[in-house]
MARROTOR-749485 format. One record per atom (N, C-alpha, C): x, y, z; atom name; residue in one letter; residue number from 1. Coordinates in pm, 1 decimal, decimal comma, padded with zeros to 6 digits. Layout:
rec east:X&north:Y&up:Z&atom:CA&type:A&seq:NUM .
...
//
This chain:
rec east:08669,6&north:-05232,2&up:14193,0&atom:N&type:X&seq:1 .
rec east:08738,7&north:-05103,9&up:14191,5&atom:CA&type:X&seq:1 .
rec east:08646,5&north:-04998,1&up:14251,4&atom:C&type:X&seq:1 .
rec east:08686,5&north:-04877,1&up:14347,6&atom:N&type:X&seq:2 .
rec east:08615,0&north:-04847,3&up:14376,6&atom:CA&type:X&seq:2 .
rec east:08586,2&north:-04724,1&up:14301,5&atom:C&type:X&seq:2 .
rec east:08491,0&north:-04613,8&up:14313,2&atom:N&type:X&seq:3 .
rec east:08375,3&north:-04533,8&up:14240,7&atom:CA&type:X&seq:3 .
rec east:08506,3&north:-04412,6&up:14153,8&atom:C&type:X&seq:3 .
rec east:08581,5&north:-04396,6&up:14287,8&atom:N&type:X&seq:4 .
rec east:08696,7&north:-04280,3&up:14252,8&atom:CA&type:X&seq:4 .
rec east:08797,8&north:-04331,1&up:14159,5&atom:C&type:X&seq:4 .
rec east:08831,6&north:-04455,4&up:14161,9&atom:N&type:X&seq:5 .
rec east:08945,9&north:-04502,9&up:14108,5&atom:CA&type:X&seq:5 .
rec east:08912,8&north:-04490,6&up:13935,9&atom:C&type:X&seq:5 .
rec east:08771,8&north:-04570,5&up:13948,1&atom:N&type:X&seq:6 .
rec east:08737,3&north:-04582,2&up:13771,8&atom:CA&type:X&seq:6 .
rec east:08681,1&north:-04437,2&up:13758,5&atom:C&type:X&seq:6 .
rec east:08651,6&north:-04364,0&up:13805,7&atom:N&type:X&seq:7 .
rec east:08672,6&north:-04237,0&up:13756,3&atom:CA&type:X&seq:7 .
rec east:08755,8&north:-04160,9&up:13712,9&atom:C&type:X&seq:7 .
rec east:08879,9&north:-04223,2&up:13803,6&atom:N&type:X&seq:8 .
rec east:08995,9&north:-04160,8&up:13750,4&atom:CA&type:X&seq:8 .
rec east:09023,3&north:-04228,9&up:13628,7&atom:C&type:X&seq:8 .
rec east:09066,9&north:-04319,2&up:13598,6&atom:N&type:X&seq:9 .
rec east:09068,5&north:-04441,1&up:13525,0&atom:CA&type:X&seq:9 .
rec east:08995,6&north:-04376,5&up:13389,5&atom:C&type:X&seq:9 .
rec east:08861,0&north:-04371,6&up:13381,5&atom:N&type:X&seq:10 .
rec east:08795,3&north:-04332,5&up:13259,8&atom:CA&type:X&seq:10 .
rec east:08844,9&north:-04200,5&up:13222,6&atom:C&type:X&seq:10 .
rec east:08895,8&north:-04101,6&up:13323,1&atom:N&type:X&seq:11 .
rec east:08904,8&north:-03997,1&up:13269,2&atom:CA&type:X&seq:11 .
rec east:09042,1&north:-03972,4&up:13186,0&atom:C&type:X&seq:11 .
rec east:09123,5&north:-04083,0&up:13252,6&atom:N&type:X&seq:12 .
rec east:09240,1&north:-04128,0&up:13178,0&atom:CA&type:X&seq:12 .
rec east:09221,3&north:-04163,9&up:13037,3&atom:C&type:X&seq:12 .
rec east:09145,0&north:-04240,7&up:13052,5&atom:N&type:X&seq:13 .
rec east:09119,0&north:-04323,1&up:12919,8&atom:CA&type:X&seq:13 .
rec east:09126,7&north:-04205,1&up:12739,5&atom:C&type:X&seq:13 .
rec east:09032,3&north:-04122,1&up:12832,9&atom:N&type:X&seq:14 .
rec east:08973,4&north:-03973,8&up:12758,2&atom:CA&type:X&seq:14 .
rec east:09051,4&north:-03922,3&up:12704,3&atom:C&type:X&seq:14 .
rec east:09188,4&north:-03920,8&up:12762,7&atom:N&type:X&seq:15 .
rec east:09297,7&north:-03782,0&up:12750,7&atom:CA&type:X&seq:15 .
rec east:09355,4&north:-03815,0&up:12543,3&atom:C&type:X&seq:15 .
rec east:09354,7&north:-03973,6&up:12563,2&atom:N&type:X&seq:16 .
rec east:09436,5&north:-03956,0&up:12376,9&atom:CA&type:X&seq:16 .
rec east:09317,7&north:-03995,8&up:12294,3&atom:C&type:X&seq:16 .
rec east:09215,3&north:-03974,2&up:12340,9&atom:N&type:X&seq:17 .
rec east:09097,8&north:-04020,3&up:12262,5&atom:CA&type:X&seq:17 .
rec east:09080,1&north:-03839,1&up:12260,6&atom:C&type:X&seq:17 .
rec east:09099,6&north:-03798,4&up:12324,2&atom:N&type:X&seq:18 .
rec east:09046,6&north:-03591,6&up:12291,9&atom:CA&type:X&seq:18 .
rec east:09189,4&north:-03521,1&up:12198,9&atom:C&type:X&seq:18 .
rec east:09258,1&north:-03581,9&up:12218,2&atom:N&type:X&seq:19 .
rec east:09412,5&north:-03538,7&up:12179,2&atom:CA&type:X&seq:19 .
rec east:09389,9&north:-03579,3&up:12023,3&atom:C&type:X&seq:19 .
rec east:09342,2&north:-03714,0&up:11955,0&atom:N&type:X&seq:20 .
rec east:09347,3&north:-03791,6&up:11878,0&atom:CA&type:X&seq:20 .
rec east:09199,7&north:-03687,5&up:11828,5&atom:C&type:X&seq:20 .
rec east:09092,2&north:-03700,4&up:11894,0&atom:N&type:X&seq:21 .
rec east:08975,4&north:-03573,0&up:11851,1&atom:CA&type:X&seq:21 .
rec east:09050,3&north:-03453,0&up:11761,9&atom:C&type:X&seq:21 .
rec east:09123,5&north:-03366,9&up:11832,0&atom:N&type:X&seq:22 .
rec east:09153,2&north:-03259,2&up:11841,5&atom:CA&type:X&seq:22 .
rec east:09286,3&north:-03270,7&up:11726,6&atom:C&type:X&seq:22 .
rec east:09312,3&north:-03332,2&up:11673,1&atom:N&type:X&seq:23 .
rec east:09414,5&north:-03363,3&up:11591,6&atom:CA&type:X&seq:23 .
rec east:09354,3&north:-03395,1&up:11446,6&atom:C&type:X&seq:23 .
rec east:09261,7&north:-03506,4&up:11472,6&atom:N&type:X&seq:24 .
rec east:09192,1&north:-03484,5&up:11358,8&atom:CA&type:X&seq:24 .
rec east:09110,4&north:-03323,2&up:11328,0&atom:C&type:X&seq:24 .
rec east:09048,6&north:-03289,2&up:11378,9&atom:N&type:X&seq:25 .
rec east:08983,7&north:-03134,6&up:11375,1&atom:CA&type:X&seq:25 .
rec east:09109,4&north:-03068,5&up:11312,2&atom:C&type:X&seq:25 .
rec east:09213,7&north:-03050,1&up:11351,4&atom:N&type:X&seq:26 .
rec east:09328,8&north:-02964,0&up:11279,5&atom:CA&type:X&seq:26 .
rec east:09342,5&north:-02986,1&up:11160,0&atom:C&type:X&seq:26 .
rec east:09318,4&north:-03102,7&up:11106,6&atom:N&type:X&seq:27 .
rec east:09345,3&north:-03205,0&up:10981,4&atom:CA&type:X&seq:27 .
rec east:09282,5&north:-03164,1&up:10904,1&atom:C&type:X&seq:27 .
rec east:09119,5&north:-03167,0&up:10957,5&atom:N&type:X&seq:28 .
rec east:09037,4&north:-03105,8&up:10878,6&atom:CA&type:X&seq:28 .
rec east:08993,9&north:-02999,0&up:10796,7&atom:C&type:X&seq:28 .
rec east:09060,8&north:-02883,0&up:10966,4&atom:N&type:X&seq:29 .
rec east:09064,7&north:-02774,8&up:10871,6&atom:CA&type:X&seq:29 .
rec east:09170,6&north:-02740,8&up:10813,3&atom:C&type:X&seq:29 .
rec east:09231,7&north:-02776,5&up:10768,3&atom:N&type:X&seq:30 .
rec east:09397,9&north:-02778,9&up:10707,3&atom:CA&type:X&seq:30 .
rec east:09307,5&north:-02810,2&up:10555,7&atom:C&type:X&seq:30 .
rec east:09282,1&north:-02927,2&up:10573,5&atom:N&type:X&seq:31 .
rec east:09225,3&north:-02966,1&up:10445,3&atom:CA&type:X&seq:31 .
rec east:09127,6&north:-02875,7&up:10371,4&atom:C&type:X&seq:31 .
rec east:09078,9&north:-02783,5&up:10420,4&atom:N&type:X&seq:32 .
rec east:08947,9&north:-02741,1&up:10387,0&atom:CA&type:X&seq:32 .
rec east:09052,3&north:-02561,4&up:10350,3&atom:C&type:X&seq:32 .
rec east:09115,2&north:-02548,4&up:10395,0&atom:N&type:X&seq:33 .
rec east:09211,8&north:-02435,8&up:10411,7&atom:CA&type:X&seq:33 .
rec east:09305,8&north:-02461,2&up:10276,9&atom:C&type:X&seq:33 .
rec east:09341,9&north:-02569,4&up:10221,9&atom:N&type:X&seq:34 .
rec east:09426,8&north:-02565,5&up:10136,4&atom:CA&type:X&seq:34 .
rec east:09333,5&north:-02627,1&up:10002,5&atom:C&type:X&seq:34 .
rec east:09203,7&north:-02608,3&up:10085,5&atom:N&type:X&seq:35 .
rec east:09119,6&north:-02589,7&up:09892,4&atom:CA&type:X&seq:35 .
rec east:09123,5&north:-02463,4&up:09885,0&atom:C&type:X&seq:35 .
rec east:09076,7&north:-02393,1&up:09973,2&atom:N&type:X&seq:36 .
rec east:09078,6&north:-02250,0&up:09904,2&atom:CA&type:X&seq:36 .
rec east:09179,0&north:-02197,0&up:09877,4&atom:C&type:X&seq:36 .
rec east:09282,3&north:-02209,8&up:09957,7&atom:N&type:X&seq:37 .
rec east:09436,5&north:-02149,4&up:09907,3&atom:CA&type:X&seq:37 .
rec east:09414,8&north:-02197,3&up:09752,7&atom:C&type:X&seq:37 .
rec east:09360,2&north:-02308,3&up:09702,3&atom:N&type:X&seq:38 .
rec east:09424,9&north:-02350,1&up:09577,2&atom:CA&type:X&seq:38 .
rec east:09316,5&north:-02318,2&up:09483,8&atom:C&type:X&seq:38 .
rec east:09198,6&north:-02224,3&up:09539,5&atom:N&type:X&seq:39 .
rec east:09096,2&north:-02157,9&up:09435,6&atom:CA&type:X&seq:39 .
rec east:08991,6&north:-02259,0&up:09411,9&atom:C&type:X&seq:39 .
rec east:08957,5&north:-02397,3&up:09463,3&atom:N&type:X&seq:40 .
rec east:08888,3&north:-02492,6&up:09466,7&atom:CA&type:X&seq:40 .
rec east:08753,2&north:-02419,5&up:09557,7&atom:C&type:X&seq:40 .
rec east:08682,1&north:-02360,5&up:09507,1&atom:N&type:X&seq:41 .
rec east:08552,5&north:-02303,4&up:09564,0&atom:CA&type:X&seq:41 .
rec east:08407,1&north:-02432,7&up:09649,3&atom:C&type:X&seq:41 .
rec east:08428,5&north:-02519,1&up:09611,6&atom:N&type:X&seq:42 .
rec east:08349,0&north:-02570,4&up:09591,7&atom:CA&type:X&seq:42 .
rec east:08385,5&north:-02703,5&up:09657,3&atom:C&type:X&seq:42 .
rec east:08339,7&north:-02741,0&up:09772,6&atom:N&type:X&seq:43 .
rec east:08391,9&north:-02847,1&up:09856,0&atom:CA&type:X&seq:43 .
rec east:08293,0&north:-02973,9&up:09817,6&atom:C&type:X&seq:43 .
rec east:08374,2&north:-03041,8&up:09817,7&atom:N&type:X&seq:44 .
rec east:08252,3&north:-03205,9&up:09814,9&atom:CA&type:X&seq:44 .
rec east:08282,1&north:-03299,9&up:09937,5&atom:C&type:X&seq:44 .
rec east:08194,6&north:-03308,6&up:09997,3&atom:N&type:X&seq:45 .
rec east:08158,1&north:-03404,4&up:10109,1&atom:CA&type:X&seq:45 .
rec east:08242,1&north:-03521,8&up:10133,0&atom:C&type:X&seq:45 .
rec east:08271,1&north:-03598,1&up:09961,9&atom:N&type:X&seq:46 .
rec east:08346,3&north:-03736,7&up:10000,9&atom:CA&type:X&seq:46 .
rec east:08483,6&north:-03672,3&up:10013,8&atom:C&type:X&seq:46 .
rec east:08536,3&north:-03560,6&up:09994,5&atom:N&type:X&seq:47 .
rec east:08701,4&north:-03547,5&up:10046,5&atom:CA&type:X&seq:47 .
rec east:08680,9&north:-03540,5&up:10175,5&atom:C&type:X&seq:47 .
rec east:08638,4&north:-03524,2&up:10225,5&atom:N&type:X&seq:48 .
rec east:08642,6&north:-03479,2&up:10410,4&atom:CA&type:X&seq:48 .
rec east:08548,5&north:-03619,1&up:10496,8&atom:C&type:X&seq:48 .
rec east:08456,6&north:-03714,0&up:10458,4&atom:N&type:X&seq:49 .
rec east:08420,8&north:-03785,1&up:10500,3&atom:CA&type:X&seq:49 .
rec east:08461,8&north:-03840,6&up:10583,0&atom:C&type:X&seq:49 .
rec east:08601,7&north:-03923,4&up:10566,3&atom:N&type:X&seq:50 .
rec east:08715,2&north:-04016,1&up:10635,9&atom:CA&type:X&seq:50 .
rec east:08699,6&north:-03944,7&up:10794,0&atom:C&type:X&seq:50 .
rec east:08802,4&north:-03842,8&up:10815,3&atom:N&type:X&seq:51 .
rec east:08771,5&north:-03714,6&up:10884,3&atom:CA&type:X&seq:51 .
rec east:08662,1&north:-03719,9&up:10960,5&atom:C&type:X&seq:51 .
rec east:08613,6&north:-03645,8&up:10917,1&atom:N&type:X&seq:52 .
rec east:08455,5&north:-03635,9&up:11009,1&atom:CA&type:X&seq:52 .
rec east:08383,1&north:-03753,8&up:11020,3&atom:C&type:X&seq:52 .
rec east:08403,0&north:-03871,9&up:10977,6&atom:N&type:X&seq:53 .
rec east:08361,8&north:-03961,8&up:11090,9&atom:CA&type:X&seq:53 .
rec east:08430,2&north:-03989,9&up:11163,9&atom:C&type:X&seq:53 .
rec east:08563,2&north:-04005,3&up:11131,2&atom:N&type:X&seq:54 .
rec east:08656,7&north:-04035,2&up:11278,2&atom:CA&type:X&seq:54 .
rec east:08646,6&north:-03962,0&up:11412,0&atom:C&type:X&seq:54 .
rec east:08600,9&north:-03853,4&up:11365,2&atom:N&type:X&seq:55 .
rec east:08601,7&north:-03697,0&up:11461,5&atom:CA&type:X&seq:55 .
rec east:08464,0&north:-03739,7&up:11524,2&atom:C&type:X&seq:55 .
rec east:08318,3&north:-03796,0&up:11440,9&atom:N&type:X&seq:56 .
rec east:08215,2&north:-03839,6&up:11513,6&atom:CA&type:X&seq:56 .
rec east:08231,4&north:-03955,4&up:11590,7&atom:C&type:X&seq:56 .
rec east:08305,1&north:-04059,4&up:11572,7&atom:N&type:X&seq:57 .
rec east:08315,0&north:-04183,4&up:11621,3&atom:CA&type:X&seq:57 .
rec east:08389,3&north:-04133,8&up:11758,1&atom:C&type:X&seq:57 .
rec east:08527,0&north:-04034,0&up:11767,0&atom:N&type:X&seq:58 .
rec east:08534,5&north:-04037,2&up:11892,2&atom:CA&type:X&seq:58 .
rec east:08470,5&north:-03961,2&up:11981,8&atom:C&type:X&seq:58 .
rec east:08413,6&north:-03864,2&up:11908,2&atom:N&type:X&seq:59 .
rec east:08349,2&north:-03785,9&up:12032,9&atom:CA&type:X&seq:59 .
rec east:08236,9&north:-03889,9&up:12085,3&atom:C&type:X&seq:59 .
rec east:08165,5&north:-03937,5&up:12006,7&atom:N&type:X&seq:60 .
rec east:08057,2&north:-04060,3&up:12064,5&atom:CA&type:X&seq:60 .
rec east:08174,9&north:-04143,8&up:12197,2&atom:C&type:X&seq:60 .
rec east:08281,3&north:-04209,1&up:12152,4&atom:N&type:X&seq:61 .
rec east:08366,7&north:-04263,5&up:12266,1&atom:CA&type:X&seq:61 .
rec east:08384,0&north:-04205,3&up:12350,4&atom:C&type:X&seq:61 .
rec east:08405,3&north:-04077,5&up:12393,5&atom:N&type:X&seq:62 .
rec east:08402,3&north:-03963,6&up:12483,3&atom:CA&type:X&seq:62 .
rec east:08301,0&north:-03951,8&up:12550,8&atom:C&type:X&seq:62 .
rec east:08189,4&north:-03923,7&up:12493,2&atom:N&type:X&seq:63 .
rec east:08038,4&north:-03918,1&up:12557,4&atom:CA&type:X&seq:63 .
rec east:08021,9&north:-04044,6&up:12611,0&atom:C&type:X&seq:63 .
rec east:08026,9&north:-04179,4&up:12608,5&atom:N&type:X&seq:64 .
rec east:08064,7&north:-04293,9&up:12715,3&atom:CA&type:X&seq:64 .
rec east:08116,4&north:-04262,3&up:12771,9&atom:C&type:X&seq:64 .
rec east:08216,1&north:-04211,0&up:12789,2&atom:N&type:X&seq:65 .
rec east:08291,6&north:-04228,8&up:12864,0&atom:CA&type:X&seq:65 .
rec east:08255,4&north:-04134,8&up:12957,2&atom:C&type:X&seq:65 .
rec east:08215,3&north:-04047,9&up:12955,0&atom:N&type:X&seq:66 .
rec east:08157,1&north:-03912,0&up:13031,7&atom:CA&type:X&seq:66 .
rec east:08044,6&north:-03939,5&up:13078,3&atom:C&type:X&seq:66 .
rec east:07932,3&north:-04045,3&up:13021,8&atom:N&type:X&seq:67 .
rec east:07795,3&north:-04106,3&up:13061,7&atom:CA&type:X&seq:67 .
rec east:07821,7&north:-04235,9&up:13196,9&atom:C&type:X&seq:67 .
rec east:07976,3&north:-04274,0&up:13146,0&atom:N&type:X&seq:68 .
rec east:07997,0&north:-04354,9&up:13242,0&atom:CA&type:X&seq:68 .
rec east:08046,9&north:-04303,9&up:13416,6&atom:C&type:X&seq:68 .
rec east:08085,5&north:-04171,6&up:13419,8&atom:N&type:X&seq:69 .
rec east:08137,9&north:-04126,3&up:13481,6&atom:CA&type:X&seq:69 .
rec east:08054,2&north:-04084,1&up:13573,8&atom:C&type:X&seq:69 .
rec east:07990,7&north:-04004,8&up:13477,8&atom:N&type:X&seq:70 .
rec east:07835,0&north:-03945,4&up:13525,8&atom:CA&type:X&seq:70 .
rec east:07748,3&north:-04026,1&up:13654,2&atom:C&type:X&seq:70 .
rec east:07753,4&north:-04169,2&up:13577,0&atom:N&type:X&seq:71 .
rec east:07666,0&north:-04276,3&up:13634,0&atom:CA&type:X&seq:71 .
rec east:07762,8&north:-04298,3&up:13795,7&atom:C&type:X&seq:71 .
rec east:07840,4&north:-04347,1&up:13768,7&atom:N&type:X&seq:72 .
rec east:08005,4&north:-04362,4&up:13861,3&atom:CA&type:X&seq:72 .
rec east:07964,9&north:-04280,2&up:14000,5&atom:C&type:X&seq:72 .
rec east:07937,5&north:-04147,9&up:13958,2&atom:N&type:X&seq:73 .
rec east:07887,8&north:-04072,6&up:14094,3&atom:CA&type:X&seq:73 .
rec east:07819,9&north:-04073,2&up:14107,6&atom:C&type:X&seq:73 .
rec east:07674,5&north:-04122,9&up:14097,3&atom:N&type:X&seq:74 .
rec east:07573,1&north:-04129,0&up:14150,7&atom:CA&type:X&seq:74 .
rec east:07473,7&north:-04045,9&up:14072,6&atom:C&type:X&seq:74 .
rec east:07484,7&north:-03991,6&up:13997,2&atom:N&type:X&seq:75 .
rec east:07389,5&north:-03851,9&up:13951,7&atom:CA&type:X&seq:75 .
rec east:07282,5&north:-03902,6&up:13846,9&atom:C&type:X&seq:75 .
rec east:07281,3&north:-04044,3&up:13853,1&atom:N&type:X&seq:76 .
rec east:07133,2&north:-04075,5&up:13784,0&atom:CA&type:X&seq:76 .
rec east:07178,5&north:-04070,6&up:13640,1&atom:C&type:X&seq:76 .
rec east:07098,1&north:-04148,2&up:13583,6&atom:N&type:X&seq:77 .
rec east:07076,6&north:-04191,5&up:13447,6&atom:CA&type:X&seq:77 .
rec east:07010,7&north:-04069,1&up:13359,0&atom:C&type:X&seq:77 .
rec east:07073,0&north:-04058,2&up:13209,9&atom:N&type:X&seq:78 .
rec east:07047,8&north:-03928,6&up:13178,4&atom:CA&type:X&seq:78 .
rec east:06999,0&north:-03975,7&up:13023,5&atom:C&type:X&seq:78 .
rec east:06921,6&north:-03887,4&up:12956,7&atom:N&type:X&seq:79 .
rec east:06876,8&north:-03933,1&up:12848,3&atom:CA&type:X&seq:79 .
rec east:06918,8&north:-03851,7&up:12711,5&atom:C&type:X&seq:79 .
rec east:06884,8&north:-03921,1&up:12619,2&atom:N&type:X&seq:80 .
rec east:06926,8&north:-03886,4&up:12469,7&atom:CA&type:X&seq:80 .
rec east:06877,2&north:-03807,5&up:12442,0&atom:C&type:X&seq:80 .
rec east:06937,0&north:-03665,5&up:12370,5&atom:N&type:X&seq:81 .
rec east:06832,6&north:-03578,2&up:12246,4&atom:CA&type:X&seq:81 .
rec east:06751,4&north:-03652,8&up:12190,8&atom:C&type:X&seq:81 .
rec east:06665,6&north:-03617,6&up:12150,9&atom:N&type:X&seq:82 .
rec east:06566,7&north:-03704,3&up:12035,3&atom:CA&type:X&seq:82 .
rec east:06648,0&north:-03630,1&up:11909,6&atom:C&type:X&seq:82 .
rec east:06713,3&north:-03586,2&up:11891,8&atom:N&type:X&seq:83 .
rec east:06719,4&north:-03458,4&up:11758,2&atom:CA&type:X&seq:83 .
rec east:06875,5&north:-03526,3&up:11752,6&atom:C&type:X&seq:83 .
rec east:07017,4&north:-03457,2&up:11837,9&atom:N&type:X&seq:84 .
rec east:07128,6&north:-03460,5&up:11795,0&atom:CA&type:X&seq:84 .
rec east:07172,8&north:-03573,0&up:11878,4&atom:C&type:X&seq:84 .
rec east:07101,3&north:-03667,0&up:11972,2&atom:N&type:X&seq:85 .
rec east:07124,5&north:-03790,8&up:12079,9&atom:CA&type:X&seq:85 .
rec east:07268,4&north:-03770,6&up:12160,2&atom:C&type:X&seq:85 .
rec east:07263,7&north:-03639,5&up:12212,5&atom:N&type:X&seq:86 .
rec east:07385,3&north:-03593,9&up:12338,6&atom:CA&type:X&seq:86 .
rec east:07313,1&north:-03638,1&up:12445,0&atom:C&type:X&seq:86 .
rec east:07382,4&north:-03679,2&up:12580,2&atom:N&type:X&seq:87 .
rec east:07299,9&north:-03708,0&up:12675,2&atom:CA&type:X&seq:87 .
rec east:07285,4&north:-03568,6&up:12761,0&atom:C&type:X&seq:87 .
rec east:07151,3&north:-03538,0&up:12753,8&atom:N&type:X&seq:88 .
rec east:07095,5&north:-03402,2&up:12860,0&atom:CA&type:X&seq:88 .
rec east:07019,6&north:-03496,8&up:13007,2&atom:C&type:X&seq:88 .
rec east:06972,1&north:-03374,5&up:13062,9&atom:N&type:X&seq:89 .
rec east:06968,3&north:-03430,3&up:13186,9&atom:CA&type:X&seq:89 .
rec east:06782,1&north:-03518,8&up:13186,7&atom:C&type:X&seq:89 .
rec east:06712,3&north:-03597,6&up:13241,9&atom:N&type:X&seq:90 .
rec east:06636,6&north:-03661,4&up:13213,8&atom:CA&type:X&seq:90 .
rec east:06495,5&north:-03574,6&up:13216,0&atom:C&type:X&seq:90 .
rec east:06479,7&north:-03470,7&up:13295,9&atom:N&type:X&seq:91 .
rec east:06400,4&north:-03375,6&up:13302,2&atom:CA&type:X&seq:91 .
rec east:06390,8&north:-03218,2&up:13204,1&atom:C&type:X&seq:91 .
rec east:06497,6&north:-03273,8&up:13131,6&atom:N&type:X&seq:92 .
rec east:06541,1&north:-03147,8&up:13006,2&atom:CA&type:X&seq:92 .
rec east:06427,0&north:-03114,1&up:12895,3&atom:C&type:X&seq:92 .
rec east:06360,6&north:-03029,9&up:12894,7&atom:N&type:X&seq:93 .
rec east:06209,3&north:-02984,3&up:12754,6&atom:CA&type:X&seq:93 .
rec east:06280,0&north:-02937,5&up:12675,5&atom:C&type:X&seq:93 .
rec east:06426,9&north:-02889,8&up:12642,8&atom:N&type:X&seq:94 .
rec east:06533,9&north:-02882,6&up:12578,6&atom:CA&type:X&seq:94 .
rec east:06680,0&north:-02946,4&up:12544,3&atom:C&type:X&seq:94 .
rec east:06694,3&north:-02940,2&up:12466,6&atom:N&type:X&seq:95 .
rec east:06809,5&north:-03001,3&up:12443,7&atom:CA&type:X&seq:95 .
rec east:06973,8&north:-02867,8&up:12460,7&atom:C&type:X&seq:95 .
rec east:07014,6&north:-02905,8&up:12559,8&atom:N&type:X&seq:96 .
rec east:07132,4&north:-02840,4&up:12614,8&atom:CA&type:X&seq:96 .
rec east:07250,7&north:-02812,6&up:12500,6&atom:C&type:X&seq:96 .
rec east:07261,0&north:-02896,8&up:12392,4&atom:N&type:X&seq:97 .
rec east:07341,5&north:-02917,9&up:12304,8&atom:CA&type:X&seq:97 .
rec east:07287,3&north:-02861,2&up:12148,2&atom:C&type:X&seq:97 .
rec east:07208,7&north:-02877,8&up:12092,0&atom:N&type:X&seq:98 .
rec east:07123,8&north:-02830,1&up:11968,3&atom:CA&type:X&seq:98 .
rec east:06979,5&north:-02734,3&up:12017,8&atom:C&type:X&seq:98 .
rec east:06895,0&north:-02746,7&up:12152,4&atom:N&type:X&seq:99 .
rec east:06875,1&north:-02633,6&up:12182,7&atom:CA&type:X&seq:99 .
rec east:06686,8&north:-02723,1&up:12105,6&atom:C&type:X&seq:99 .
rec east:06692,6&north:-02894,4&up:12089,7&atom:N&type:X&seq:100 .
rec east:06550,1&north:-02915,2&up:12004,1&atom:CA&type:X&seq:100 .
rec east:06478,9&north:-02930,0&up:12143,5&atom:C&type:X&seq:100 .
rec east:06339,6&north:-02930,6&up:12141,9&atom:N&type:X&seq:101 .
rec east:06269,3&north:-02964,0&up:12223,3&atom:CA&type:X&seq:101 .
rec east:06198,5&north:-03086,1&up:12202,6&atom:C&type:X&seq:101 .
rec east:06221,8&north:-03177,9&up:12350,5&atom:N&type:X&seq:102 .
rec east:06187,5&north:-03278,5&up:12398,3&atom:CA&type:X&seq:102 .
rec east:06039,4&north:-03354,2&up:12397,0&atom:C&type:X&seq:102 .
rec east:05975,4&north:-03285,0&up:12339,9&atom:N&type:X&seq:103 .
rec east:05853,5&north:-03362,2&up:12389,1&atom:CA&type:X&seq:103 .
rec east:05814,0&north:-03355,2&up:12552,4&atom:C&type:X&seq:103 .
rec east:05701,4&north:-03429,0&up:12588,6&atom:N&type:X&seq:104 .
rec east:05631,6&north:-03416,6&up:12746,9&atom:CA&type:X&seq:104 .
rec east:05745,3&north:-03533,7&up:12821,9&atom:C&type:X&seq:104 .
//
């Protein structure tokens, strides 16, 4: 297949994996919105867990998919935060995403 096609292709892939993102996120805060409506001050972690990993698991699927794309055109291999592991660019003393610094 050639470079354009699976580009297109991956970016396809993306569209109900961000939709499915972005759906859960609504969910979430719905959930978090109808403790306080109900005077529940005090949030605990395991109600929302389910949620927010699903919401981490796809954005990680996304970021493949965007690392793959990346690669697809030519623009070189890119490396991990050490801190929040987003891919920044390989020459980055910062992290573009959380803002940690890289080491030499």
């Amino acid at each position: 297949m050639r470079p354009f096609f699976e580009v297109w292709f991956l970016r396809l892939k993306m569209i109900p994996l961000k939709r499915e993102r972005w759906a859960t996120v609504v969910k979430l805060g719905e959930m978090v919105y109808e403790c306080f409506t109900q005077g529940k001050l005090e949030l605990k972690r395991e109600e929302f867990e389910e949620e927010w990993q699903k919401i981490l698991s796809l954005e990680e699927e996304i970021e493949e998919l965007e690392e793959r794309i990346h690669l697809l055109r030519g623009e070189g291999q890119r490396k991990r935060c050490v801190t929040c592991g987003k891919y920044i660019d390989k020459s980055a003393l910062y992290c573009s995403h959380c803002g940690a610094y890289q080491g030499k």
